[in-house]
N, C-alpha and C positions, 0 to 999 in steps of 0.2 A: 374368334379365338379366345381363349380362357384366359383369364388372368391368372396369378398365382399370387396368392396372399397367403403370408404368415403369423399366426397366433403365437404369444409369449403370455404365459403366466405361471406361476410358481409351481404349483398343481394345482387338481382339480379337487381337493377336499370339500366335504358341502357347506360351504359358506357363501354370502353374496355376490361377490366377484364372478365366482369360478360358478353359479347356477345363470349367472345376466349373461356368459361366456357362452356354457354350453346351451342355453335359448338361443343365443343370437344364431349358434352354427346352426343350429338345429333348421332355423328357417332360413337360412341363405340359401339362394338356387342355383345350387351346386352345378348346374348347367353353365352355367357362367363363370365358376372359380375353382381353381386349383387350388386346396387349404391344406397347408402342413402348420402342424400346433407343434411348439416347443414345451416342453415341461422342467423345471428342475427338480422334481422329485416325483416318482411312476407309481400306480398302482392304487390308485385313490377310488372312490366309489362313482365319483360322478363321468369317469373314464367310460362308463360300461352304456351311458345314456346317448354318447358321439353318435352322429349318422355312421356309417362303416366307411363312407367316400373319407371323411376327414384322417390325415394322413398325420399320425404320431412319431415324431421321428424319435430316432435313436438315443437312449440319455447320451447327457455328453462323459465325459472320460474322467472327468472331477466326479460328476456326479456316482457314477460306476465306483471309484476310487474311496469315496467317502462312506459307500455302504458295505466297505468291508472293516473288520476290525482292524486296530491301528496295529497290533501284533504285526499281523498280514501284509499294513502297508510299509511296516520298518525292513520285512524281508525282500518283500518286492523291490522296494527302492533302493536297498544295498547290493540285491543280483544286478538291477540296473544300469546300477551307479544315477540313477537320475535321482534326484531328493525335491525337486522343485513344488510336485505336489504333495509330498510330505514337509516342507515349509510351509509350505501355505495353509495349510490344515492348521499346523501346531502354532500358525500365526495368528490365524484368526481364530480360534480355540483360546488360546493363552489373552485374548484383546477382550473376548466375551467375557471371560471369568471377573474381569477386575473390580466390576458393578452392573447398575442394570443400566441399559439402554432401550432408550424409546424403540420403536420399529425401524422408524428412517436412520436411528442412527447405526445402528445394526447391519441395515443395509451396505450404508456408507462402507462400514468396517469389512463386512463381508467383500465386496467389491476390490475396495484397496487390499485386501489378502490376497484375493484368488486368480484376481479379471488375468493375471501373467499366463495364467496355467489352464485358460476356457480357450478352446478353440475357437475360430469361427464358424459361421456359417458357408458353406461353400455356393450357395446357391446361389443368384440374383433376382430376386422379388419385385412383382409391381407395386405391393402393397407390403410393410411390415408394420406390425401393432401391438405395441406393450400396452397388455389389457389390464396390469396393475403398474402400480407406482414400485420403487425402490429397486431390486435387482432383474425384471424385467427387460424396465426402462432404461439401466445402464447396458445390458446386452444388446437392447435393438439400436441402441445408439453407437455403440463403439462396434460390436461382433457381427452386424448385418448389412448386408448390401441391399437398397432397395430407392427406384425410382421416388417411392415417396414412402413417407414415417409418420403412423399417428401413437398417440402418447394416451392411454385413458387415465382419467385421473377418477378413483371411484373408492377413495376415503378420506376424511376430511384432518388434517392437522396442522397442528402450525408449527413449523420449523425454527430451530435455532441457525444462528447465523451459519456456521460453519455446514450445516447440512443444505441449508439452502444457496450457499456460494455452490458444495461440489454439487449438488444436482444442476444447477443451472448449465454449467457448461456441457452436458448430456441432454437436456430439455429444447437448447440450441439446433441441435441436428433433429429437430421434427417439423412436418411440414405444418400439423395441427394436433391441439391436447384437446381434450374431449374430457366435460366434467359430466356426470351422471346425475347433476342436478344444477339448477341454478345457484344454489349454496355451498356447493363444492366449486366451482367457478369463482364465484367471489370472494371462499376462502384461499385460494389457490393465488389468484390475482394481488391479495393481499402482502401476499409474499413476492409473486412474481409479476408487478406489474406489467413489465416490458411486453410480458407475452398475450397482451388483450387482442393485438389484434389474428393471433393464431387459436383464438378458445371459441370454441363450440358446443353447445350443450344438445346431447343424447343421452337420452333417458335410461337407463334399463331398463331390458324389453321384459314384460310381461306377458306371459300367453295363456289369456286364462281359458281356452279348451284345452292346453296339452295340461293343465292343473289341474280341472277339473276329473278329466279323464282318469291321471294319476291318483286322484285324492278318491278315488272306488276301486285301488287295485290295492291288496293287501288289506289288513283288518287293524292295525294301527294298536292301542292300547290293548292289553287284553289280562288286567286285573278285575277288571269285573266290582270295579269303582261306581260306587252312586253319585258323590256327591260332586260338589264344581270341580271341574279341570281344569288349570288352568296352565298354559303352556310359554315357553320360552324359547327359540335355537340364537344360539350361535355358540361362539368357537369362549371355549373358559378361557376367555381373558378378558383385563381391565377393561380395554375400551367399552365391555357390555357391560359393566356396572352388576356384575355379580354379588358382590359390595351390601349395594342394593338392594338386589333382590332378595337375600338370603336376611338381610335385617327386615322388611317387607315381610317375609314369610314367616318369619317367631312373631310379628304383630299380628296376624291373621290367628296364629295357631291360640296365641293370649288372648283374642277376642271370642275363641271359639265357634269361628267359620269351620263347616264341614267342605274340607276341600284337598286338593293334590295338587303340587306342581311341581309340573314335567321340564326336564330341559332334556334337546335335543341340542348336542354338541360336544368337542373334546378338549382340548387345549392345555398351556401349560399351568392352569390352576386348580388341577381339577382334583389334586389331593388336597390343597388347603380347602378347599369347599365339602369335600368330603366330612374335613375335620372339623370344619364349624359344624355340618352338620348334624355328626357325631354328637359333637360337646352340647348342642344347644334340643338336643333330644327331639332333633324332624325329619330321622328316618323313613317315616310314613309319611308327611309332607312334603318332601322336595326331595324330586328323586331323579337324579340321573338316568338318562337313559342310553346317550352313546351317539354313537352315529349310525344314521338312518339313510340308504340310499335312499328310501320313498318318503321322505317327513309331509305330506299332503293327508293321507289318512289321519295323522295324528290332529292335525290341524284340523282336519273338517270337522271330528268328534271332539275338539276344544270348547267349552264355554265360553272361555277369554285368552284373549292373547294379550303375552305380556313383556316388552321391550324395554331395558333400564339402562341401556346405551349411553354413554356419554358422550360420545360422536358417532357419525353414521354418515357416509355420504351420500345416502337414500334411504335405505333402511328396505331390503328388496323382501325381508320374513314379513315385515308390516303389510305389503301389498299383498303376498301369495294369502295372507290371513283377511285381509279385506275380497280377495276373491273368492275367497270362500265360506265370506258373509259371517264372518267371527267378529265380535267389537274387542275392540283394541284399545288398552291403557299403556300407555308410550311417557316416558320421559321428553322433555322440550329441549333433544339436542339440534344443533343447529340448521338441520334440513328438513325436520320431522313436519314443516308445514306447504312443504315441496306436494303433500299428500294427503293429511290428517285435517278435517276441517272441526272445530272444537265443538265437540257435542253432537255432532252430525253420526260420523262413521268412528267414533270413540271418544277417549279421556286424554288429552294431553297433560299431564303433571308435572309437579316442579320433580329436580332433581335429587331426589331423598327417597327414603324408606317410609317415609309417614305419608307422604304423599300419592306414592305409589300404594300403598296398603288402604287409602282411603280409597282412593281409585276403584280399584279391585271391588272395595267394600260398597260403592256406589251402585256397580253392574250388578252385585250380587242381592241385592237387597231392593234396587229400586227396579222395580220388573218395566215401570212404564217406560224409562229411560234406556233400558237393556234391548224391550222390543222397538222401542224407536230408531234408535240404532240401528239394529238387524235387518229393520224394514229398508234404512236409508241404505245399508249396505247392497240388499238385493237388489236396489234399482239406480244405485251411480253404475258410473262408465268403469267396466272390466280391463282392465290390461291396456294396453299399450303397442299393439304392432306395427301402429303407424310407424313409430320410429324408425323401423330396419329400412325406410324410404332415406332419414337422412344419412345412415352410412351407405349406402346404395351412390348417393352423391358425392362422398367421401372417395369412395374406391372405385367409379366405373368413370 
């Protein structure tokens, strides 16, 4: 008989979570599981890569509610009479604006707004699984009914008191949390002692034939660039150290390296980088490019990949880049040796722009170190699928 397991994560935009998510589904043998994924916001790119078995349920009613204009929802909730979800809206709307909050704290405030007005789930689950931290995890814990609850834990921060008091008592109701590396484990435990003997570490899975495959469909750049390429994803925000990179890249442009870098990704920085780029005249060097349902072409014709992260709970663009035998200059955040051997498959650097720019300048100039590299990359070990053996143990 089939199980029925439930996926939770925010959506499926292309970042690392939501690409370790849809590998994971991709290889489960759906012979064995009934999978409904929950989403709180629809319509993303990595939605269209699902097997067709995996079962998208319905947004929920908040979420529906939210994406209409607020016009729309003062008239609705006046014909109603119900206001509940228009509280809640203008509650945690009015909590954001005050200042900036970290992620988890955000969370927190989102939750304490809304959790009155999210329905439940009506199903009952063998399996449920908040495949990220913060409002995931509060749903599978309070909104879901399931024989058993795993927690993934797959970005690495450290909490202030008040956030890691309210997580814990949601953290409580899992049967096991799952870090994505040995460093997300122990930064996690840091905080959460009590929960050592509930953590387990599984990796994000990598599969480097279905990368491979991908990384020959589509033609990826098509400027018709000579010189180094050198590339970047993730989502424009702080945690990648964009900071970084874009002071990195005026030291390149002053040394006058012939070169490009790409970033694939969106987020909410992505005008203030415009505007540095503007002001500091690297139109032609650093160039956004968006979001890419396929980012493996771009990657396979990269020179160098380039990570300026300041946390990472794995760092999953490092690995599909090392699968595809690109050498890699990474910042030294706290997981990057989970993967990265020093000198071997790339550059591990301190955390700055000069060091990152010397990096860069390393690969680009010193050819024996570059194909040394490259070589060691074509003959380490690929990917990762062993892992889908230990959730296997997890949920069957």
């Amino acid at each position: 008989m089939k199980k029925n397991l439930l996926f939770v994560i925010d959506s499926l935009v292309i970042a690392g979570a939501e690409k370790s998510l849809v590998t994971l589904l991709s290889m489960l043998d759906l012979s064995k599981f009934n999978v409904d994924l929950m989403l709180f916001a629809h319509g993303n790119k990595l939605e269209k890569l699902l097997p067709e078995e995996i079962n998208i349920l319905p947004p929920l009613k908040y979420t529906i509610y939210t994406q209409k204009r607020v016009k729309d929802n003062l008239i609705l909730s006046f014909s109603l009479s119900n206001y509940k979800m228009l509280f809640s809206r203008i509650k945690y709307s009015s909590k954001i604006r005050l200042k900036k909050y970290s992620n988890p704290q955000k969370a927190r405030l989102f939750w304490q707004s809304v959790s009155g007005v999210i329905e439940p789930n009506p199903k009952t689950y063998d399996v449920a699984i908040s495949y990220a931290q913060g409002v995931p995890t509060f749903y599978v814990a309070e909104k879901v009914k399931a024989k058993k609850k795993l927690a993934w834990v797959n970005a690495i921060y450290r909490l202030k008191r008040k956030d890691s008091e309210y997580q814990s008592k949601y953290y409580d109701h899992y049967d096991k949390i799952i870090g994505v590396s040995e460093t997300s484990k122990e930064v996690f435990l840091e905080t959460f002692p009590k929960y050592n003997n509930k953590m387990e570490v599984i990796y994000d899975i990598n599969n480097p034939q279905f990368i491979s495959d991908m990384a020959d469909i589509g033609d990826g750049y098509e400027d018709y660039f000579d010189g180094v390429r050198i590339l970047t994803i993730g989502r424009l925000a702080r945690q990648k150290g964009y900071d970084i990179a874009l002071e990195a890249c005026k030291k390149l442009k002053e040394k006058g390296i012939n070169f490009r870098w790409y970033v694939l990704g969106k987020g909410p920085l992505e005008e203030e980088i415009r505007h540095y780029v503007t002001t500091h005249n690297l139109t032609d060097h650093f160039i956004l490019l968006g979001v890419k349902a396929n980012p493996y072409p771009y990657i396979k014709k990269s020179d160098i990949y380039v990570q300026t992260s300041k946390f990472e709970g794995f760092g999953l663009a490092i690995a599909e880049a090392r699968m595809l035998n690109v050498p890699v200059v990474t910042t030294n955040f706290d997981a990057v040796y989970n993967q990265m051997v020093q000198n071997k498959n790339g550059l591990v650097v301190n955390m700055d722009s000069e060091s990152v720019a010397d990096g860069i300048i390393s690969l680009i100039h010193n050819h024996n170190l570059r194909n040394e590299i490259t070589e060691y990359l074509k003959l380490e070990k690929k990917g990762n699928i062993e892992e889908i053996e230990k959730f296997y143990n997890l949920v069957i």
